[in-house]
C-alpha positions in Angstrom: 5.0 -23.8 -0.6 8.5 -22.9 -2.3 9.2 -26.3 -3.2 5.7 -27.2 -4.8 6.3 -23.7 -6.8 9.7 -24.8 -7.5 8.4 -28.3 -8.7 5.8 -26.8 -10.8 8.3 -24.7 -12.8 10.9 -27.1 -13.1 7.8 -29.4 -14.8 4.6 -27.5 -15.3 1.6 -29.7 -15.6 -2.2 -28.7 -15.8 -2.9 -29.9 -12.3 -6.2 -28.6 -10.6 -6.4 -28.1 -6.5 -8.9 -30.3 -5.7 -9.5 -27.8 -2.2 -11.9 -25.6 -3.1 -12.3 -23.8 0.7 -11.6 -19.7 -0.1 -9.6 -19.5 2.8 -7.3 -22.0 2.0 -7.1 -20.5 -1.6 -6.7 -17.2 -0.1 -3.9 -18.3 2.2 -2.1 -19.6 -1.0 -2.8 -16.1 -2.7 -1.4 -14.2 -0.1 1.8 -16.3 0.1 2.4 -16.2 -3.8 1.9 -12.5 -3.1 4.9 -12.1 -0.3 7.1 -14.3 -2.8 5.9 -12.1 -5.8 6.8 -9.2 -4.0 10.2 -10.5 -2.2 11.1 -11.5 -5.7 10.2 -8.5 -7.1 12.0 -5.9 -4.8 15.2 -8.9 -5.0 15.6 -8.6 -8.9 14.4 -4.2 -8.6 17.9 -3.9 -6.0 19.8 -6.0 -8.3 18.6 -4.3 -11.5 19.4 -0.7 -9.8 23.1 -2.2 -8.6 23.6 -2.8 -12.0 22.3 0.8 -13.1 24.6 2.4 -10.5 27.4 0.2 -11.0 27.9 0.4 -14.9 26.9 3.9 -15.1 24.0 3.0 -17.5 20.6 5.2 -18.9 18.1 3.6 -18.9 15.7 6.4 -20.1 12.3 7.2 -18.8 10.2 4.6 -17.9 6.2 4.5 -18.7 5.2 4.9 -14.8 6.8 8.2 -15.1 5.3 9.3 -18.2 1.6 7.6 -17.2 2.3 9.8 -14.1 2.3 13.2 -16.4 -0.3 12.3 -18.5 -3.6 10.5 -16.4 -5.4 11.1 -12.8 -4.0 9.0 -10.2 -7.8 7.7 -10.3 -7.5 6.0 -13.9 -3.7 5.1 -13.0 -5.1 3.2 -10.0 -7.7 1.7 -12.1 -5.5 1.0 -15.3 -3.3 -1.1 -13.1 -5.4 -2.7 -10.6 -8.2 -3.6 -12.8 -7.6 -3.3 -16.5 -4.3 -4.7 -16.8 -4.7 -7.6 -14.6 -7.7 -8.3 -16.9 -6.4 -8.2 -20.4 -3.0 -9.8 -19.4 -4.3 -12.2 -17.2 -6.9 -13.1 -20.6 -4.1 -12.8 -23.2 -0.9 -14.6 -21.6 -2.9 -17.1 -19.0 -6.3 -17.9 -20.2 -5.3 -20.0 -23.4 -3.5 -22.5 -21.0 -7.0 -24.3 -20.2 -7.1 -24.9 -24.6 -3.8 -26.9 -23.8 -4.3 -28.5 -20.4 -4.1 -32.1 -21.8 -1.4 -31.7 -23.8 2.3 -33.7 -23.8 3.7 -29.9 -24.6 1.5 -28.3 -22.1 4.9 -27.2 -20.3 6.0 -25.2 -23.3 2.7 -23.4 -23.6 3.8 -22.3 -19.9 6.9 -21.3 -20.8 6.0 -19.3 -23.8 3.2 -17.3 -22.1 5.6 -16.8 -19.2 8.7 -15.5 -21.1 5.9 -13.3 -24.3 4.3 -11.6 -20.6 8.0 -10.9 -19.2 9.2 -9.7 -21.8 6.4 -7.7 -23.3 6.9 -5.5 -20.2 9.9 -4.2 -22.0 7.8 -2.1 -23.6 7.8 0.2 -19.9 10.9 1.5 -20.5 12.2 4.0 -23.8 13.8 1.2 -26.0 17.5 1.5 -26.7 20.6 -1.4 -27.2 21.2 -1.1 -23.6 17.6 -1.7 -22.7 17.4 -4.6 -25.2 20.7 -6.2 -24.4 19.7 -5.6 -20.7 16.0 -7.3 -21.3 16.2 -10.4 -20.1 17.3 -8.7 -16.6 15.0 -5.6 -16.6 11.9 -8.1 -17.1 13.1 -10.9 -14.7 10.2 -9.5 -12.1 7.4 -10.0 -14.8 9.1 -13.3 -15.5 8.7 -14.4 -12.1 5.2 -12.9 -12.2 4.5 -14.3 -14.5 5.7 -17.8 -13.5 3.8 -17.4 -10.1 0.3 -16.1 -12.2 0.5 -19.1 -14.2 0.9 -21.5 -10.9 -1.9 -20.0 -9.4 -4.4 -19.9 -12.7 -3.4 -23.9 -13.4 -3.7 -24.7 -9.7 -7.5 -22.6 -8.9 -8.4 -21.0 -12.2 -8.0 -17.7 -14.1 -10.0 -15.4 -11.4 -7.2 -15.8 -9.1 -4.6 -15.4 -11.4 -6.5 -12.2 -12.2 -7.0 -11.6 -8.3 -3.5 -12.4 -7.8 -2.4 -9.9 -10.8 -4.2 -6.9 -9.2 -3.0 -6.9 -5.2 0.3 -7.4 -6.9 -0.1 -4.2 -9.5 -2.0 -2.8 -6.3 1.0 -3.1 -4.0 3.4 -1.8 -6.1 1.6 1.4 -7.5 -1.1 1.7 -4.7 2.0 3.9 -2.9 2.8 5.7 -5.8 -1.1 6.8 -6.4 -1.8 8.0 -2.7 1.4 10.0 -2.7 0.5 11.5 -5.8 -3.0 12.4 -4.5 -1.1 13.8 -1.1 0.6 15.9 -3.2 4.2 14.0 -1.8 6.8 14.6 -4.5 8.0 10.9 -5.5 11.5 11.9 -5.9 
């Protein structure tokens, strides 16, 4: 699976999986999950080495102040359902208009890197957070490489399905210890 991922990115083409059993699709969702989130927690350690290391502020970041201001009901629903959905719309779903197209690989790449790095709007911007950007949104640019794989390879409701476990395994935790009460710090 790593490889074929790894050969997609290297030279993204619009290349449908002509296996259409859900359990095979779902098997292939569940392992771009794992890598999502392996990749995820890789580049979140390496990030907060950094932090620690250089002494750096990186301000608040929209989590916390989403926290503060919303239920943990509309949270939960804000990042399992409506973000998946608009993203998944905006930055995926104009790859089918360019499909058959030599430059079809650049259209990957530009969605890719616009969804990464409009993720930098999650934390207060500053010139440590800009100069730092490329670094602080490497998990949404691996995301976002992984989203795209999946919505060329079965179509844009997995990329969407995909989207949501992910945004549901990362803030599922946060939600229920909210609702518990359990102080997150």
């Amino acid at each position: 699976m790593l490889q074929e991922i790894w050969q997609f990115i290297k030279n993204p083409t619009y290349q449908e999986d002509e296996n259409r059993d859900p359990k095979h699709r779902l098997t292939i969702l569940l392992q771009l999950l794992l890598i999502a989130l392996i990749i995820s927690i890789l580049l979140g350690a390496t990030i907060g080495l950094i932090k620690t290391t250089f002494s750096l502020d990186f301000g608040g970041h929209a989590i916390e102040s989403a926290l503060e201001k919303f239920s943990p009901w509309f949270l939960a629903f804000a990042a399992v359902v409506l973000a998946p959905l608009l993203e998944e719309f905006i930055f995926r779903g104009p790859m089918i208009f360019f499909k058959d197209k030599p430059y079809f690989n650049y259209i990957f790449y530009g969605l890719t890197l616009v969804f990464g790095f409009y993720h930098i709007s999650n934390f207060e911007i500053s010139r440590t957070i800009l100069f730092l950007s490329p670094v602080l949104v490497a998990p949404q640019i691996s995301l976002g490489a992984l989203l795209g794989f999946i919505r060329v390879r079965f179509g844009l409701r997995w990329a969407i399905a995909l989207h949501a476990v992910y945004n549901l395994m990362l803030v599922g935790p946060i939600v229920i210890m909210q609702l518990l009460d359990i102080s997150l710090e």
